[in-house]
Z-matrix of the N, CA and C atoms (Angstrom, degrees):
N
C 1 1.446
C 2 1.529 1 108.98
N 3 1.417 2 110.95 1 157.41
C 4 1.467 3 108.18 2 -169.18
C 5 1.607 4 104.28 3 -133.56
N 6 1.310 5 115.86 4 150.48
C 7 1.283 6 122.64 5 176.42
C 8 1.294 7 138.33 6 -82.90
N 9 1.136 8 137.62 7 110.46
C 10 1.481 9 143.02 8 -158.48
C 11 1.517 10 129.14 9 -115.94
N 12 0.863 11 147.43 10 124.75
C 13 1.170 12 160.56 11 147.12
C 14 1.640 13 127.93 12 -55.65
N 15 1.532 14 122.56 13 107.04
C 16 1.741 15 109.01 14 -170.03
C 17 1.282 16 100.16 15 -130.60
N 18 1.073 17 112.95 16 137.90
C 19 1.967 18 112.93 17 -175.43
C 20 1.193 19 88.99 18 -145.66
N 21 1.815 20 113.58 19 117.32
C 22 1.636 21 130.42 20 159.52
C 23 1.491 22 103.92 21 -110.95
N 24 1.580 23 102.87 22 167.43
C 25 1.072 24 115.60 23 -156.59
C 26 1.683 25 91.29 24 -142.07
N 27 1.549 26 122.09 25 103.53
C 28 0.952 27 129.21 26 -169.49
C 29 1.656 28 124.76 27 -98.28
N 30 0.992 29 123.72 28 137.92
C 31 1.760 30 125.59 29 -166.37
C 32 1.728 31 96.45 30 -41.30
N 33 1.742 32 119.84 31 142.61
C 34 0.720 33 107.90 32 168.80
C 35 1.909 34 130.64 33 -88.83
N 36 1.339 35 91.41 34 12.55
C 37 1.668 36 101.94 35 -171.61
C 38 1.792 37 111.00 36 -79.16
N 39 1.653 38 97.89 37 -0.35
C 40 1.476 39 83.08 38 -166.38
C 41 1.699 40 100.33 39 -97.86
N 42 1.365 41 117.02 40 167.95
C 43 1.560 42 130.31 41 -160.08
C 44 1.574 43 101.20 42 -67.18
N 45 0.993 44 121.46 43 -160.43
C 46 1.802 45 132.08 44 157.07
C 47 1.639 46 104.69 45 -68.80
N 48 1.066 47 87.90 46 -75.94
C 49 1.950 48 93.58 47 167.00
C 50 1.218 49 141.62 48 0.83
N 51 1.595 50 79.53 49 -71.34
C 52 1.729 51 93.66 50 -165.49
C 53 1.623 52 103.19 51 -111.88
N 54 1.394 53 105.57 52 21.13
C 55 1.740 54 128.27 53 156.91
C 56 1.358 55 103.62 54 -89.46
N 57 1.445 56 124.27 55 -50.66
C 58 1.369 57 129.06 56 179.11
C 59 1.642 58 124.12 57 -62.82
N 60 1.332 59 92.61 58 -22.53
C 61 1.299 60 102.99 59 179.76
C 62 1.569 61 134.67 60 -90.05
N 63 1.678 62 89.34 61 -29.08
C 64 1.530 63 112.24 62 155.55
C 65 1.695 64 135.54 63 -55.51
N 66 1.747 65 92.26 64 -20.78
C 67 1.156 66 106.35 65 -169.76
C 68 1.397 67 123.80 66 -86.55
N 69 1.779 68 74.28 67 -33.06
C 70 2.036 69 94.11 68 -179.29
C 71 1.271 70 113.56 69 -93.28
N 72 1.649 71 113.44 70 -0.12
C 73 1.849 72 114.23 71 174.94
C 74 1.618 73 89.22 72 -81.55
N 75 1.102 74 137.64 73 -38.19
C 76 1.763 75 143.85 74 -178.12
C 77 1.115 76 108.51 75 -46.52
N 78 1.986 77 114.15 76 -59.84
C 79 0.946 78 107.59 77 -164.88
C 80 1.767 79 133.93 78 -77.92
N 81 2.009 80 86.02 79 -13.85
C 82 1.509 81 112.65 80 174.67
C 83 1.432 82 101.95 81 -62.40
N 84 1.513 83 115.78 82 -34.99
C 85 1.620 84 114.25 83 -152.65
C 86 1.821 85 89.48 84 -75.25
N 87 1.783 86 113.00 85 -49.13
C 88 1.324 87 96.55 86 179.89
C 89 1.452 88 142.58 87 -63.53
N 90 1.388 89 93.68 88 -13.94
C 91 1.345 90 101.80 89 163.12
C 92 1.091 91 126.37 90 -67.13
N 93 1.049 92 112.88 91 -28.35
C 94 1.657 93 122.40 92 -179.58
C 95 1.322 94 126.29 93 -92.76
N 96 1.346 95 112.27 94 -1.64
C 97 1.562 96 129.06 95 142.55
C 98 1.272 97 123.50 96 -75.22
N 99 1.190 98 106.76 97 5.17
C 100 1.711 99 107.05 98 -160.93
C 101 1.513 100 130.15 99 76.57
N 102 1.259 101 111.74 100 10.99
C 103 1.753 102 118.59 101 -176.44
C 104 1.639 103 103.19 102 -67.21
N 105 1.211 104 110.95 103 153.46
C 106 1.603 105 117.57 104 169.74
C 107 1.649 106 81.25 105 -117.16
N 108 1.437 107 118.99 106 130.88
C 109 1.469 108 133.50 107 152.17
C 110 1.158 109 111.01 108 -93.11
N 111 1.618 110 106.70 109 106.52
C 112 1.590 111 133.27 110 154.68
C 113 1.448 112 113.64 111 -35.20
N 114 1.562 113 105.77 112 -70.29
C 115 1.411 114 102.17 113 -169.09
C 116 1.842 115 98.36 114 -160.53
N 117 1.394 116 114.67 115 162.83
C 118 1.407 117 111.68 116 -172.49
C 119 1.710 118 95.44 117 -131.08
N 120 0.967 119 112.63 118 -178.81
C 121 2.245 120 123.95 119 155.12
C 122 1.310 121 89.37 120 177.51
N 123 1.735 122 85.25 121 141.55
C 124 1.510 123 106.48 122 176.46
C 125 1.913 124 85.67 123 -107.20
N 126 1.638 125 96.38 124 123.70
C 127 1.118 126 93.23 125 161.95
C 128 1.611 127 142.21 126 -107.27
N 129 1.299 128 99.02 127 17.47
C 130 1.504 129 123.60 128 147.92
C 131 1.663 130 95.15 129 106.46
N 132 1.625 131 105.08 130 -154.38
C 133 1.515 132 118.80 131 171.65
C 134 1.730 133 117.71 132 -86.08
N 135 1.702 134 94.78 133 108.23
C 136 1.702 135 79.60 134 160.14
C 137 1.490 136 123.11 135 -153.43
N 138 1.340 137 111.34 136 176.19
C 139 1.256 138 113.49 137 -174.96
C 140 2.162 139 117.96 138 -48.83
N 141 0.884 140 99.27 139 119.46
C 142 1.592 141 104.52 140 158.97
C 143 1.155 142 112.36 141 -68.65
N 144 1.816 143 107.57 142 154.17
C 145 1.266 144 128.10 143 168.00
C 146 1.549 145 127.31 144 -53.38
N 147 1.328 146 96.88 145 -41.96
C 148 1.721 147 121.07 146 -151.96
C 149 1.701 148 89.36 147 -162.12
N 150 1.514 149 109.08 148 124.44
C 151 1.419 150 102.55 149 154.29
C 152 1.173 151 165.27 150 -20.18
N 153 1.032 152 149.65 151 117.40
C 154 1.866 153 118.63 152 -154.57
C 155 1.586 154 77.45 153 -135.32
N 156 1.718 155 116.17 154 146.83
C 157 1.364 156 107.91 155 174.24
C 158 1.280 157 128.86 156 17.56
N 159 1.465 158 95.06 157 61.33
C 160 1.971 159 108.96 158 170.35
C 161 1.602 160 100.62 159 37.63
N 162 1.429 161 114.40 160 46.74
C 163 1.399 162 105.96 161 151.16
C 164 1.657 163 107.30 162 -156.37
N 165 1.724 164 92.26 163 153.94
C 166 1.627 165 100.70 164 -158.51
C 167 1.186 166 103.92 165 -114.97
N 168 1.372 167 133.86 166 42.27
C 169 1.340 168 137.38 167 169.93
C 170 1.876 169 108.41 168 -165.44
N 171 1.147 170 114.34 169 162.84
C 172 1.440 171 129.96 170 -170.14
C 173 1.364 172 106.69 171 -169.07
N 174 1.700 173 94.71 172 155.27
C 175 1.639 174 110.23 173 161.63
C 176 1.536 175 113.41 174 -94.21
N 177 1.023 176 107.65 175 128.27
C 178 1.634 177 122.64 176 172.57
C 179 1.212 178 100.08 177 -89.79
N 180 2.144 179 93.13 178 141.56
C 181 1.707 180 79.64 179 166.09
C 182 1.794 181 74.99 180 -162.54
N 183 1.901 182 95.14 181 146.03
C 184 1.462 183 105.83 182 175.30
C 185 1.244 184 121.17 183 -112.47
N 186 1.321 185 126.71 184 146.07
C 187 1.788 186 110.90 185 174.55
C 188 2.175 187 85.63 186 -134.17
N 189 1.235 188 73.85 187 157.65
C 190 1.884 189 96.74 188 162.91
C 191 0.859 190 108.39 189 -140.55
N 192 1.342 191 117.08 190 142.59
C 193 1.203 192 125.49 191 174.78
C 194 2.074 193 125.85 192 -172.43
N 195 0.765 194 140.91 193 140.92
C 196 0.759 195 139.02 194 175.16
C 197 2.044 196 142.56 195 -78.85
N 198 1.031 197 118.97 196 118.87
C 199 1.542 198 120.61 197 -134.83
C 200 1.620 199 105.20 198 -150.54
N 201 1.304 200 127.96 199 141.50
C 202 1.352 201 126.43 200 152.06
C 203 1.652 202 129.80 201 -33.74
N 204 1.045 203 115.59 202 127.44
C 205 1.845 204 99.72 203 -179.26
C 206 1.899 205 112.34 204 -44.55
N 207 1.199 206 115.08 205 -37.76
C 208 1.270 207 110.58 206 -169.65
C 209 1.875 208 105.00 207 -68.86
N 210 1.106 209 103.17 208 -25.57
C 211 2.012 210 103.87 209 -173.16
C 212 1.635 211 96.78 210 -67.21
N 213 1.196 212 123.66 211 -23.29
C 214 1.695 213 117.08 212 158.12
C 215 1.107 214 113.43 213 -50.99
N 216 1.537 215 124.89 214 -68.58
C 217 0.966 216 109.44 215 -165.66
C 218 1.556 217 142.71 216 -85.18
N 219 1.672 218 96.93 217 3.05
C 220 1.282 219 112.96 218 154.69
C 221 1.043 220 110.29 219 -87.37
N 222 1.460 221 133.65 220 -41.85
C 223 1.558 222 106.76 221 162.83
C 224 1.830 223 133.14 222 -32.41
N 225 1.531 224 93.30 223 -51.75
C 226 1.856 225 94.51 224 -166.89
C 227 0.984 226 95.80 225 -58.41
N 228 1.786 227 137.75 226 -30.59
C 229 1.619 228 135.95 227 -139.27
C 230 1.921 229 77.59 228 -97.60
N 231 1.179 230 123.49 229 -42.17
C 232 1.494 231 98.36 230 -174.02
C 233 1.831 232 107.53 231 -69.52
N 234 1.120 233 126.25 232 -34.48
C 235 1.692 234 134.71 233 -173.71
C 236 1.595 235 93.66 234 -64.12
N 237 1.746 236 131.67 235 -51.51
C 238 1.069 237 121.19 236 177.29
C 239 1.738 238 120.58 237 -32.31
N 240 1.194 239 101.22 238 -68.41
C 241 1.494 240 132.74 239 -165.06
C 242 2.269 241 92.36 240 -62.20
N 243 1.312 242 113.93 241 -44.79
C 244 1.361 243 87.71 242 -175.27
C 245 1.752 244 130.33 243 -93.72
N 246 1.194 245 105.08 244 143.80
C 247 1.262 246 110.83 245 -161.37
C 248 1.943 247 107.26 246 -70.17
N 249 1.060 248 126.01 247 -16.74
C 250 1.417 249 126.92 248 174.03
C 251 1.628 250 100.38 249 -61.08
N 252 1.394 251 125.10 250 -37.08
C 253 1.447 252 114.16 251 -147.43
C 254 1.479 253 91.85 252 -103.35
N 255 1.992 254 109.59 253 134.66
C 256 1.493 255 105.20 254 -174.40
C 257 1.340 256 94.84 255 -87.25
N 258 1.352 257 127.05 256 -56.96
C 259 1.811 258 132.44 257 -154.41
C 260 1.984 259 86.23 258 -136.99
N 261 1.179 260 114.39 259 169.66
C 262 1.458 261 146.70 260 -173.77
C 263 1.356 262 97.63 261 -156.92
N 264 1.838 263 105.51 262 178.43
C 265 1.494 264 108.59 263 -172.78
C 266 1.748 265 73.74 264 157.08
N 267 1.396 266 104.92 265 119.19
C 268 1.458 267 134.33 266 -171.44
C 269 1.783 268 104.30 267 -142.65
N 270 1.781 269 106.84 268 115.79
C 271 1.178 270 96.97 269 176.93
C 272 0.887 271 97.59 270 -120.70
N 273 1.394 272 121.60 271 -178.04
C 274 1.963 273 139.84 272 151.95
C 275 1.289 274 122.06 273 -105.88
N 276 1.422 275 115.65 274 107.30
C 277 0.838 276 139.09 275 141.96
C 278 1.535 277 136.76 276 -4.66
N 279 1.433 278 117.45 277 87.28
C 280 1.967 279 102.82 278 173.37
C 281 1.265 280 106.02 279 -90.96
N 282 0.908 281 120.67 280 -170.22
C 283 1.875 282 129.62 281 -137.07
C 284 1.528 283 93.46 282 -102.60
N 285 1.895 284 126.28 283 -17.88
C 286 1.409 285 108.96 284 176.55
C 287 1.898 286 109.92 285 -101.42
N 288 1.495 287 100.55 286 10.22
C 289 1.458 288 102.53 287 169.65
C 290 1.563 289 97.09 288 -101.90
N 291 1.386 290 129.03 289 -27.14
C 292 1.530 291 104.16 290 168.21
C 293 1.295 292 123.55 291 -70.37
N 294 1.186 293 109.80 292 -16.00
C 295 1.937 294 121.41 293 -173.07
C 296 1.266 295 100.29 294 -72.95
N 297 1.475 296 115.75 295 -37.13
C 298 1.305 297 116.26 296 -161.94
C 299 2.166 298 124.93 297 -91.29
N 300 2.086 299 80.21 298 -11.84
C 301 1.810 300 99.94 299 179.20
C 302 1.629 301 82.56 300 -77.94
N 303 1.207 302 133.86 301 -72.03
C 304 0.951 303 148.85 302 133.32
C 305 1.508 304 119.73 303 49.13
N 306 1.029 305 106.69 304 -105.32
C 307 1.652 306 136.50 305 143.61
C 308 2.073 307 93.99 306 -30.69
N 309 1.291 308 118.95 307 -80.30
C 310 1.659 309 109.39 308 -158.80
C 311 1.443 310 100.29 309 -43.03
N 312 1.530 311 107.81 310 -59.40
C 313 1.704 312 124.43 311 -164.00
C 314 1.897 313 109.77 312 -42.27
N 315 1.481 314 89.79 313 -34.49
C 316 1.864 315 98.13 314 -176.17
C 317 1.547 316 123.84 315 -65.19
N 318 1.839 317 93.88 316 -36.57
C 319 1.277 318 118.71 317 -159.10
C 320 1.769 319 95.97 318 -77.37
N 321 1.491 320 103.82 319 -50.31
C 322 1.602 321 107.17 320 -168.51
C 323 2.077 322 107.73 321 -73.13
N 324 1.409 323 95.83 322 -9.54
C 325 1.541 324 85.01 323 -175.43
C 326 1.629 325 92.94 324 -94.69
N 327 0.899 326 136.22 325 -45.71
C 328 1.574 327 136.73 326 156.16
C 329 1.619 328 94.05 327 142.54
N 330 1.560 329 137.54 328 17.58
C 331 1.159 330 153.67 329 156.28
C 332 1.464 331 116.68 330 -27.29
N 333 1.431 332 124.96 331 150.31
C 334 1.323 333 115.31 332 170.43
C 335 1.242 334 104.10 333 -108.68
N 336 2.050 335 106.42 334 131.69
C 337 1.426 336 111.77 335 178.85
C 338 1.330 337 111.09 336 -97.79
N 339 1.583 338 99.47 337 140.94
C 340 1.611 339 119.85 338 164.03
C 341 1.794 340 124.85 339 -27.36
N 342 0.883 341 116.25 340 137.01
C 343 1.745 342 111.86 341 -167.63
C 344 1.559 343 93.98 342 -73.07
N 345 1.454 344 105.20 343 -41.68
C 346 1.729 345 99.81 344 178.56
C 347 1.531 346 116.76 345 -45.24
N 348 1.723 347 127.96 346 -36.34
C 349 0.765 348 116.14 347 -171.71
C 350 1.706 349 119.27 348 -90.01
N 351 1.314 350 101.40 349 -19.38
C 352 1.769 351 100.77 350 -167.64
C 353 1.844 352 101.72 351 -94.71
């Protein structure tokens, strides 16, 4: 299994709600590919770069997690198809960007990291 990175960027017209809810139909869908989710953050409402469908703000939201190559690409094909999500952007992960989520995630929870990793 391989490690992934997915950051959508969801319309900003929708409530708290049905932001929350968007998040957890995602995370149902990865589950149901078989993903184990590492870790998620909603990083709330914010300004865009450049417009996306005549609108200048969005909810961000990240998950990691780990998944078969093919649960990507049923993922993007489900994010295509729904109308909440403006842009996505799903990477893979090599082994010194997990050391290094890794390493941040330890540091900000106040955790003690592995010597292997620091």
């Amino acid at each position: 299994m391989n490690r992934y990175e997915t950051v959508f960027i969801l319309t900003p017209v929708l409530s708290e709600t049905q932001t929350k809810e968007a998040v957890k139909d995602y995370e149902t869908v990865l589950k149901g590919y078989g993903a184990k989710i590492v870790h998620q953050e909603h990083w709330g409402l914010r300004k865009l770069a450049y417009p996306i469908q005549k609108k200048s703000t969005g909810f961000y939201h990240f998950f990691e997690f780990e998944a078969e190559g093919d649960a990507i690409a049923k993922l993007e094909v489900e994010m295509k198809r729904d109308e909440r999500i403006m842009r996505f952007l799903s990477i893979k992960m090599d082994k010194h960007a997990v050391a290094w989520a890794e390493k941040k995630r330890a540091r900000e929870g106040g955790l003690v990291v592995p010597k292997e990793i620091v």
